[in-house]
C-alpha positions in Angstrom: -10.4 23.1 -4.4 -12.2 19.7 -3.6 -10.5 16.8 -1.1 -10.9 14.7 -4.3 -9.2 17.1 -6.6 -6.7 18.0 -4.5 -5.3 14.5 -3.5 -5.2 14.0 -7.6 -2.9 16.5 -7.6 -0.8 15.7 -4.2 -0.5 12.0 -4.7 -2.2 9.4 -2.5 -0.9 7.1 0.2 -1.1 3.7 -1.5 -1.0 0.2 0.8 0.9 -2.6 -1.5 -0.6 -5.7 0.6 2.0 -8.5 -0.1 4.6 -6.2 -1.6 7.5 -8.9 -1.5 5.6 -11.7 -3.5 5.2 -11.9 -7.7 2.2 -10.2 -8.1 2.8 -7.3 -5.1 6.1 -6.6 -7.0 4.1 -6.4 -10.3 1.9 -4.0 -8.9 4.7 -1.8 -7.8 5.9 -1.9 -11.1 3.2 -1.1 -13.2 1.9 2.1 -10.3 5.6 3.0 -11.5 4.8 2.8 -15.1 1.9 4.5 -15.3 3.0 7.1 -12.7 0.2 6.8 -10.7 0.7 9.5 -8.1 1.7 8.1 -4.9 2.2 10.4 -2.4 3.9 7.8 -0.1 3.7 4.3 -0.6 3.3 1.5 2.3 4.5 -2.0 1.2 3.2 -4.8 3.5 4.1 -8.1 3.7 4.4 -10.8 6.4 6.2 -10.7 9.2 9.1 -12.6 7.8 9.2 -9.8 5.0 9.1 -6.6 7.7 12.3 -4.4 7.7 12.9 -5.6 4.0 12.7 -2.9 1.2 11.0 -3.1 -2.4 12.0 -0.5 -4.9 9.8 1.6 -5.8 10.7 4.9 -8.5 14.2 4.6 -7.4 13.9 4.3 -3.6 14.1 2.0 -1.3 11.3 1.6 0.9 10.8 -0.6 3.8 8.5 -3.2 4.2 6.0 -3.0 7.2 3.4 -5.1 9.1 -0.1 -4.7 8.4 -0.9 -3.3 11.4 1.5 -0.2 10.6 0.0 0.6 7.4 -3.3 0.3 9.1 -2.6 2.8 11.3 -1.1 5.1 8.5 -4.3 4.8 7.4 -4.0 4.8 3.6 -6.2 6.5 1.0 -6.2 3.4 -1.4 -5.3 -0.3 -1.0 -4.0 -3.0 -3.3 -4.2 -6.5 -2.1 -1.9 -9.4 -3.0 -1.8 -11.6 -0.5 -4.2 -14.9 -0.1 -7.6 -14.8 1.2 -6.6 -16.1 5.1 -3.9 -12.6 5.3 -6.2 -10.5 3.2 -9.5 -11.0 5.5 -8.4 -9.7 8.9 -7.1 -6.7 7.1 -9.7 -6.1 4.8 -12.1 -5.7 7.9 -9.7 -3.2 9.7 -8.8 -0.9 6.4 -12.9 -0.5 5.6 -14.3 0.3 9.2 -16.4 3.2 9.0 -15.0 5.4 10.9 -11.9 5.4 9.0 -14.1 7.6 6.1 
């Protein structure tokens, strides 16, 4: 079985960049709907928002920095935030190296 395949079928680990605000919390809602298959989900939000938790198919999940769901690494992210928080991480998320 393909990489590509198999993470269809597994789930992926999705990065909700500004998972506290309007839009981040519509996002959640409608990968809920549609039951996108997330495999783990990292919600990020500023540091104001760390160590809160979003809901997410029934769970509570804590909200992280984005240099911890850099680090996780994460198959697909979703960006929210405004162009001056989104920039920085943009650059980190796409390196090379990271595919």
């Amino acid at each position: 079985m393909s990489q590509r395949t198999q993470g269809r079928i597994q789930g992926r680990t999705v990065a909700v960049v500004g998972a506290t605000g309007l839009v981040g919390r519509t996002m959640l809602k409608r990968l809920e709907a549609r039951k996108f298959p997330v495999k783990k989900l990292l919600p990020v939000a500023s540091e104001k928002s760390v160590g809160k938790t979003v809901t997410f198919c029934g769970e509570e999940v804590t909200v992280m920095s984005m240099e911890a769901a850099i680090a996780a690494a994460p198959d697909i992210a979703l960006f929210s935030a405004g162009g001056e928080t989104r920039r920085p991480t943009l650059h980190n998320l796409l390196r090379p190296e990271r595919w």
